[in-house]
C-alpha positions as CSV (number, residue, x, y, z in Angstrom):
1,X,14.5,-17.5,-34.1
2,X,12.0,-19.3,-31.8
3,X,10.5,-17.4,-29.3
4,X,10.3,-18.4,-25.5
5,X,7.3,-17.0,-24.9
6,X,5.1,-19.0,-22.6
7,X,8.3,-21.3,-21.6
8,X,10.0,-20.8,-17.9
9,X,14.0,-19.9,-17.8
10,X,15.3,-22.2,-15.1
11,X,18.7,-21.1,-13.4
12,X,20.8,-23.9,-13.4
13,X,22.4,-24.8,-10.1
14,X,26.0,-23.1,-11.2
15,X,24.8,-20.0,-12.7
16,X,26.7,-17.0,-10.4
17,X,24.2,-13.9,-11.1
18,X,22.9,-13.4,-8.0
19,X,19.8,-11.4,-9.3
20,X,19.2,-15.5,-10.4
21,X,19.9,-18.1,-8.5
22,X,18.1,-20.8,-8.1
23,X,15.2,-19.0,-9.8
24,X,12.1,-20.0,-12.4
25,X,11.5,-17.0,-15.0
26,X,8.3,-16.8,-16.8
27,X,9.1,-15.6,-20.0
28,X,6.3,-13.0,-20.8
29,X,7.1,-11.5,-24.3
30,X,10.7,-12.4,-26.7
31,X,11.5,-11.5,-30.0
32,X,14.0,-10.1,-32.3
33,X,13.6,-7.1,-30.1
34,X,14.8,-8.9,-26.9
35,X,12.8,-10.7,-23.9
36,X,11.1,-9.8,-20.6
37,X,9.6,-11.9,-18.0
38,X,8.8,-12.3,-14.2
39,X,10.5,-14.4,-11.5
40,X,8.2,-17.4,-10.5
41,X,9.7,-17.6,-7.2
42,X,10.8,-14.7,-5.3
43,X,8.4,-13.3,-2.7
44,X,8.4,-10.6,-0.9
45,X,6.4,-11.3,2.6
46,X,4.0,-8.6,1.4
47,X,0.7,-8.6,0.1
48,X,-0.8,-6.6,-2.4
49,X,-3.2,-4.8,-0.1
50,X,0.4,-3.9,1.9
51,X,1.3,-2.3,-1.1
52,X,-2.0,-0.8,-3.1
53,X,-2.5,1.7,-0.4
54,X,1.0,3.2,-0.8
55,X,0.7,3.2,-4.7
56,X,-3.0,4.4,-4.8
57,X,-3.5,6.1,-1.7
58,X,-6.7,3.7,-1.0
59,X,-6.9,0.5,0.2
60,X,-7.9,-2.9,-0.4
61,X,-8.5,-6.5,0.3
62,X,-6.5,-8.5,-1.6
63,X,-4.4,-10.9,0.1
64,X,-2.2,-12.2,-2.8
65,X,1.6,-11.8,-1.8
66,X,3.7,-9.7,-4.0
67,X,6.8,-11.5,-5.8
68,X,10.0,-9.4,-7.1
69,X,9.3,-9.9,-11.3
70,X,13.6,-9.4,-11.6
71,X,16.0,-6.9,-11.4
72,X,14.5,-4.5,-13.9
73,X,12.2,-1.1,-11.8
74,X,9.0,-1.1,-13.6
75,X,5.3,-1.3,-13.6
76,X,3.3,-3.9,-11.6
77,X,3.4,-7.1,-13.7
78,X,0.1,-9.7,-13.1
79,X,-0.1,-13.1,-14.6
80,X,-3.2,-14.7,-14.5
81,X,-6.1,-16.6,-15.7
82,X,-8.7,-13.8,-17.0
83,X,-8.7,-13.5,-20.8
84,X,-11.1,-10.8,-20.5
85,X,-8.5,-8.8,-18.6
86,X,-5.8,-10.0,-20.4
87,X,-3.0,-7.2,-22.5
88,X,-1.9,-10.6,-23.8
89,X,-1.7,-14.4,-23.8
90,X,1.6,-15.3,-22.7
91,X,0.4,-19.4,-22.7
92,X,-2.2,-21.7,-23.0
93,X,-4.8,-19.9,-20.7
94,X,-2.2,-18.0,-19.3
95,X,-2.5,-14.1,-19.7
96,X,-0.4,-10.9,-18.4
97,X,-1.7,-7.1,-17.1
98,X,0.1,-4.3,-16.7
99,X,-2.6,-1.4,-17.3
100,X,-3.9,0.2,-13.9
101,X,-7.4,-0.6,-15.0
102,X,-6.9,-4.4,-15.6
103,X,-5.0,-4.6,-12.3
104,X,-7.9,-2.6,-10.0
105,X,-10.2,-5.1,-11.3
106,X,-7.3,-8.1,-10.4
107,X,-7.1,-6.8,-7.2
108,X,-11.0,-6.3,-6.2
109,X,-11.9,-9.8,-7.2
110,X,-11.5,-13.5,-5.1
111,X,-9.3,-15.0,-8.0
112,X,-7.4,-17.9,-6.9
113,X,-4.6,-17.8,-10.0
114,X,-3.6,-14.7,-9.9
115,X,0.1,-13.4,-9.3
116,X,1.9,-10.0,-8.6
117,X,4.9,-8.8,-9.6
118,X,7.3,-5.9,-9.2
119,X,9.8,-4.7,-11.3
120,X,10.6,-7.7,-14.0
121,X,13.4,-9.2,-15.7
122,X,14.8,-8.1,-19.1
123,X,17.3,-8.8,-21.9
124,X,18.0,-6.7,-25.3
125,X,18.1,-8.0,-28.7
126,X,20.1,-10.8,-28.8
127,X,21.1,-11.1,-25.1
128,X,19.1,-14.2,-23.9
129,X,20.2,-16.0,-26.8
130,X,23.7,-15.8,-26.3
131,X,22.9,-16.6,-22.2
132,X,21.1,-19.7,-23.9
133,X,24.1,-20.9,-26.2
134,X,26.6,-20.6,-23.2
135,X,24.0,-23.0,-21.3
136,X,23.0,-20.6,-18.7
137,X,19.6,-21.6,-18.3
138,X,17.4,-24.5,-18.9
139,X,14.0,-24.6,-20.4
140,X,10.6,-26.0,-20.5
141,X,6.9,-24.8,-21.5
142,X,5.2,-22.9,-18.5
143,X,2.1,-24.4,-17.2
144,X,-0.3,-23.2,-15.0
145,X,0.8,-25.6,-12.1
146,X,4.3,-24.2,-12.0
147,X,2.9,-20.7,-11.7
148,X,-0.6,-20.6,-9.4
149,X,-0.2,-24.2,-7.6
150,X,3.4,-24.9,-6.7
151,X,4.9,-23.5,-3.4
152,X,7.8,-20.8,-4.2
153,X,10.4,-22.8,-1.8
154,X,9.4,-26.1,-4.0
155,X,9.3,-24.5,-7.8
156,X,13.0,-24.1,-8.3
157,X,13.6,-28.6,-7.9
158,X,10.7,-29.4,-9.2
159,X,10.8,-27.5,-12.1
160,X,14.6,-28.3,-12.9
161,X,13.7,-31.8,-12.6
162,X,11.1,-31.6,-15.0
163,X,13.7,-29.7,-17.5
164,X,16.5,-32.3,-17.2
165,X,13.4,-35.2,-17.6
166,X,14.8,-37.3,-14.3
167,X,14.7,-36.9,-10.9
168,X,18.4,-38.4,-11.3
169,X,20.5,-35.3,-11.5
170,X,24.0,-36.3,-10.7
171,X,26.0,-32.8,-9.8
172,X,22.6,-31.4,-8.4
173,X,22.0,-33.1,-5.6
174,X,23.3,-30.5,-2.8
175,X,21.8,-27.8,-4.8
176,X,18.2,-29.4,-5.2
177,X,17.8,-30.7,-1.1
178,X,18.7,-27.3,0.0
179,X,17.2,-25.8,3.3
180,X,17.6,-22.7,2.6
181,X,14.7,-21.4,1.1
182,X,16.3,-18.1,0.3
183,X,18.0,-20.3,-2.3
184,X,15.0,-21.3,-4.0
């Protein structure tokens, strides 16, 4: 099996699972054992200083917005560019956190790619790779553009256009000019 680690799941325009639509997953870790990864682009209008005084009781300064990582409750999920911080290399200078003392130091430093997530999304042994071979998702190596540098209400077309290699998508259209950005 190859693994999808370091790649981005794409939601094609069709797919119904509304924990997914029109989303970008980074896929974080997959093996035999089954996947896990973070949603690229679903914010939630709070920043991690919001949220770090409710979880730790004391506050502090960083401004970073907090995205929902998926439908799965779990730890605080950061993907970022600090090897020396880093659990593991999900990508080419891309690296994950999850322990609380990689994370304080995330959070007390001026880092410009850095991203929060809560929760995160998740699939058993076997389960994304039967989503793949009934064509629910797209796919296409992660890059640190599509996760520090694009704008969450632009990732969703630009990365689907990227996948598909045209900006000629018959069938998309409606789906890739919409203006909702809830839908992105």
């Amino acid at each position: 099996m190859d693994t999808l680690q370091g790649h981005l799941l794409i939601a094609p325009p069709y797919l119904a699972d509304p924990n997914f639509t029109h989303t970008v997953v980074l896929m974080i870790q997959h093996d035999g054992e089954g996947a896990f990864g973070v949603i690229l682009n679903r914010p939630t209008g709070r920043s991690i200083a919001d949220v770090w005084l409710e979880l730790h009781g004391n506050p502090c300064d960083c401004q970073q917005e907090v995205h929902i990582g998926g439908p799965v409750t779990g730890p605080l999920v950061v993907v970022h560019d600090a090897p020396h911080l880093a659990e593991m290399e999900v990508a080419d200078g891309i690296y994950c956190s999850m322990t609380a003392e990689s994370i304080e130091q995330l959070v007390s430093t001026d880092r410009k790619q850095v991203r929060f997530y809560a929760g995160y999304s998740g699939w058993g042994g076997g389960q994304l790779e039967g989503e793949l071979a009934t064509g629910s998702w797209l796919t296409l190596q992660a890059d640190a553009d599509a996760i520090f540098h694009t704008a969450d209400d632009d990732l969703w077309s630009k990365v689907v256009r990227r996948a598909a290699g045209t900006d000629d998508l018959p069938g998309f259209e409606s789906d890739l000019r919409t203006d909702d950005p809830s839908l992105n």
